[in-house]
Every structure is written in C-alpha cells, then in structure tokens.
N, C-alpha and C positions, 0 to 999 in steps of 0.2 A: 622496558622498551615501549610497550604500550602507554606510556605518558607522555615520552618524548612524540607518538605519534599521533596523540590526541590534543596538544599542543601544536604539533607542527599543519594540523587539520584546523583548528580553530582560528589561529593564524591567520587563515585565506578569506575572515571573513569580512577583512576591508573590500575587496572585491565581489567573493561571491554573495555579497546579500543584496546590493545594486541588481548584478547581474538576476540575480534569484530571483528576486521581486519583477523584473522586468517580462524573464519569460515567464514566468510565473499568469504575468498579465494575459501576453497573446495564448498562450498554453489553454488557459483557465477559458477563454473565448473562443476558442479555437473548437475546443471540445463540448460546450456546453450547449449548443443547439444541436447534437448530433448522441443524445444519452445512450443510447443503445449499445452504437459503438465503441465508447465509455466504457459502459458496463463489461462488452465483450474483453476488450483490452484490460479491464481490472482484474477481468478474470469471479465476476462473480459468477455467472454460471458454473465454474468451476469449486465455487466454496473455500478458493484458498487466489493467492494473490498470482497471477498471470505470467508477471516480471521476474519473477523469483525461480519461479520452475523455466524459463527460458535460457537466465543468464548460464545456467550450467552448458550449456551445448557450447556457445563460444569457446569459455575456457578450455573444457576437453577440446572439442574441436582446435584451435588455434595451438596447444600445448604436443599436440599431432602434429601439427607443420614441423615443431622445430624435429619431432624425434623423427620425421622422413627423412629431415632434411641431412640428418645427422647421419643415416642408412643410405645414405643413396639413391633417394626416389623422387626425384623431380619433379614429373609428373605426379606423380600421388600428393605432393606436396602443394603444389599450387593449385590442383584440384580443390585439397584441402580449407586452402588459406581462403579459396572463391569462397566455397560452403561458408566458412566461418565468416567470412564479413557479412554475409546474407542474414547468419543466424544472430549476428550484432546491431545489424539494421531492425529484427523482425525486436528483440532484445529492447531495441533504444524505442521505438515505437512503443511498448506496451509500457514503457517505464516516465515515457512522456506523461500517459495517461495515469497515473498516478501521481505523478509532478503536480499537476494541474489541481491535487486538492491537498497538498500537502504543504506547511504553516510553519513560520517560526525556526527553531534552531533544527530542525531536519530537513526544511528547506535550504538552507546553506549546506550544511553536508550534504544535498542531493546534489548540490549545485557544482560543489567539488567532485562528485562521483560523475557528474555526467561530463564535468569539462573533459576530466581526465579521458573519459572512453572516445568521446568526440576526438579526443588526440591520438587515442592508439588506433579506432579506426581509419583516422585519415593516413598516418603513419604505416599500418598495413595496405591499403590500398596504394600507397607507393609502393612498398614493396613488393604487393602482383603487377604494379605496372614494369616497376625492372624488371622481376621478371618474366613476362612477356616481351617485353624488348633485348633482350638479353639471349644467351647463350643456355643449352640446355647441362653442359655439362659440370663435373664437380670442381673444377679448377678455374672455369671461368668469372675472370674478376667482376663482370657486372653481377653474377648471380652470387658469388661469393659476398659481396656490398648488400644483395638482395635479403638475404639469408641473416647478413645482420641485424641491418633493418628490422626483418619479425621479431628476433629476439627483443630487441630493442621496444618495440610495440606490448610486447608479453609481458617484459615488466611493466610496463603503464598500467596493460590492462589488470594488473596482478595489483597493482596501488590502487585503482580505479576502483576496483572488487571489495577493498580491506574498506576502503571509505562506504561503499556502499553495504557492507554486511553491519559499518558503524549505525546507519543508517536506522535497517532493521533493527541490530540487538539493541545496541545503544539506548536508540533511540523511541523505538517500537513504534516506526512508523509502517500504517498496516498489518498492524499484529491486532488481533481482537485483547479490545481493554478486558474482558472479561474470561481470559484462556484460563485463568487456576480461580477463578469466582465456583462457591462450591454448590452444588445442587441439594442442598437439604429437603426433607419432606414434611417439615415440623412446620405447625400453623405458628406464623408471627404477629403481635398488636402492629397493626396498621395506623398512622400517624397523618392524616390526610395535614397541608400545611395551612390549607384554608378549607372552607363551609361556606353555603351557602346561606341564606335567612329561614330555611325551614332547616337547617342543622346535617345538613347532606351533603353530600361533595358535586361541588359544579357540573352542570350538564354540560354536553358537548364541545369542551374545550380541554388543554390539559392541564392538568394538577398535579403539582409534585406533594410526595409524600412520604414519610420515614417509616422503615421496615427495618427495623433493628440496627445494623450498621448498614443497610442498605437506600439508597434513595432511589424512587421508584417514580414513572410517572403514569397520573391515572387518568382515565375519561371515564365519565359515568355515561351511558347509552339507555334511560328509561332505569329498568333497577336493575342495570348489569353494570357492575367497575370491570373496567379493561387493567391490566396496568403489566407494562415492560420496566426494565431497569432504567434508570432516568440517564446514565452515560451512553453516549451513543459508541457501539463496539468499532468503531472507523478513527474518530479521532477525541473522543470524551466529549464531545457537545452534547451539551443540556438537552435532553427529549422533553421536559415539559416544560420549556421555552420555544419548542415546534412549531407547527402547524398540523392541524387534520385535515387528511386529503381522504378522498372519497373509497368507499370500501373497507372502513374501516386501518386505515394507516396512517400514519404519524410520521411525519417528515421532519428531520433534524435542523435544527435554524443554521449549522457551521456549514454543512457541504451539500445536503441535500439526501442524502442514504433517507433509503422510507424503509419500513419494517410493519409488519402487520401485528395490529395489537394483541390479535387471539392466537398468537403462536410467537410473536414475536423473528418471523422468518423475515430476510430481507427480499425487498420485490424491486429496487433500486439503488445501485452504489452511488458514491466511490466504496462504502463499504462491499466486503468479501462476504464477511462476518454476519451470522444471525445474532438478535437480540433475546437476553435471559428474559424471559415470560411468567408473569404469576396468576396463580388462581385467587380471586377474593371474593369474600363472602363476608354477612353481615354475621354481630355475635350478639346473644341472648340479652347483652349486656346495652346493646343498641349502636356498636362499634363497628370497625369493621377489622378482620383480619386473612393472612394472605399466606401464601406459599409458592415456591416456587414449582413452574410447571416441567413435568419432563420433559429433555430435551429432543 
C-alpha cells in the first residue's frame, strides 16, 4: 500500500514544484532578514526541530472534537475544534520557517503536506463557523452537516500528516545527517586535500581533508587546526566550501547554519543540529592526525 501512496504523492509534482518553488521564493525572503525569529521557529534553541513537536497537539487535539462530538458535548467540542485550529495556525507557522531552507524532492512533498493542511484548516474553520451559526443540539441538521464537516477535515489532515512524516523519514528533511555517525576515540591519518608552499595546511580559510572514511573541514589558526565534519548536519552542504565568520565559526555556503569550530555547537540555523568536532594534532612523522571530540 505504501507504493501506491508514494506514487500517488509523486504524482502532484506537476503542480507542487511550480507552486514549491514560488513560496519557496517569498518564504525564503520573508524570513531571511529577521534570523532570530528563524532560528526561534526552527526550534534551535530547543536542539530538536520546533514543527515536529507542535504538529502533535492538532491531531490529538482535533481527534477530541470528533470523540465529543460522538458523547454529546457541544460545547466541549467547539471549544475544542477553536484550540485546535490555533494549535494548526501556531503548527503551519513554525513549519513555514523550515519550508524556507528546504531543497529539491522534500520540497515538493512539503509542498504536498502543506497544501493538504491549508485545506483541512480552512475546511475546519467552516465547520466552527456552522457551528456557531447553527443549533446547539444533537439532532440539529446544521450542526449534524457541522459535525461532518470535521470529520471530513480529520482525514485531510490525517493524509496531510502521512505526507509530511514522508517528509521527515523519507526524506530526512531536518534530521541531523550525522545521528548514527559513530564517536570513536582512536587517532586517524589526516589527509589535508591541499598545502600550502611551506607544506602546511592554509591559514585562515577552509580546507577540506580526508579522515578515514570521513571528510572533514579544516582552518589552520597560527599552529592550531580547527576541524568539524565537512557535511553540514541541516542539509549536507559542503563546510569547506563556507565562509569564516568572526569568533571563530564557519558558515555553510547552502542555508547559512554557522557552528563553531572548537566544539562544533551550532550558534545559527536553519540547522537544529550541532556539528561532529575533532581534535588535531601534528605527528612525529611531520603529518597530521585527528579524532573525534566528545560530544
């Protein structure tokens, strides 16, 4: 069943990659002179993604309507459905701000995930608007029409959901590229990919370098090597195709996420995600080699 529904998702992307692209544009503008608020909405301060731990109140929340609705409880019920469009609204907000740095084939599935919810929201808020115009009791045909209506809305948002968990697992958008990357404590030959004319690794810019199966990117600072993991944990962009920003941090050239090279902590999204960190040192031999630092 799951193929038919990965098929029937890929499907929409004569539409959704237009459409993608376009908010994509004002999204990406919208947000990008205000980082801060960015950052809140990413949910980095939090160390895990913003969007993700929200959507859950909806569901429960909204999945409540239908069982009042089902007991007998009106008011409790449209109580309910209020709360839940609120916690849809606060939901579509944080999920915007991760739209805004997100690429390629998880852009289309987002684009799918958000149509849908944009439809069951609107689709709910007709149905608080009948009923509030409407009759409070169980028999009454506007509220009885109201009553479907949610349901009606529940599945969307219940398709809306499947797309967007496509999203995540699928897809591993906002999942740190480095969640099962293992922490060994063994020193590795370090493989700088360039030198400079006295045989040393370039000062003050970055340099990618190979560390076993690993590719790492390095600044030399005087006779100190810095060096984090060369994927950036938000969306894989290259860190030693960056920039160095002041304080020692390295700014990724895809979205902008900065991480600090002596610990590899992030100090600016769209990443959530800190960066794998190593310790290097020169060896007897005139080389240098590396490890990674605790996390």
């Amino acid at each position: 069943m799951h193929r038919f529904f990965d098929r029937l998702i890929a499907g929409q992307a004569r539409w959704a990659r237009p459409l993608g692209d376009f908010n994509h544009r004002w999204l990406h503008a919208l947000f990008r002179p205000m980082l801060p608020v960015r950052d809140l909405l990413n949910g980095r301060w939090l160390g895990h993604p913003l969007h993700s731990v929200l959507t859950d109140a909806p569901i429960g929340i909204l999945f409540l309507v239908i069982v009042l609705d089902v007991l007998g409880q009106p008011v409790a019920a449209d109580v309910a459905l209020f709360v839940g469009i609120l916690t849809m609204l606060a939901s579509a907000v944080t999920g915007a701000a991760d739209y805004s740095d997100t690429d390629g084939a998880a852009r289309e599935r987002a684009t799918v995930h958000s149509t849908l919810m944009v439809i069951a929201l609107l689709v709910y808020i007709a149905s608080l608007v009948m009923r509030i115009g409407g009759g409070e009791g169980a028999g009454d045909p506007d509220r009885t029409a109201a009553i479907w209506v949610s349901i009606i809305a529940f599945g969307i948002l219940i398709a809306g959901a499947y797309v967007g968990g496509a999203v995540v697992y699928s897809l591993g958008n906002m999942v740190s590229r480095h969640a099962f990357r293992g922490s060994g404590t063994k020193w590795i030959a370090l493989e700088p990919a360039e030198l400079d004319g006295a045989g040393d690794i370039p000062e003050g810019r970055p340099v990618k370098g190979k560390l076993g199966i690993n590719a790492v990117a390095l600044v030399r600072q005087g006779d100190v090597v810095l060096a984090v993991h060369d994927q950036c944990a938000h969306a894989g962009g290259p860190l030693s195709d960056g920039t160095l920003r002041g304080d020692g941090v390295i700014e990724c050239p895809w979205h902008g996420s900065r991480f600090r090279l002596a610990d590899g902590h992030v100090v600016r999204g769209p990443s959530v995600h800190d960066q794998p960190a190593y310790e290097v040192r020169r060896t007897e031999a005139g080389g240098w080699e590396a490890r990674r630092r605790p996390a």
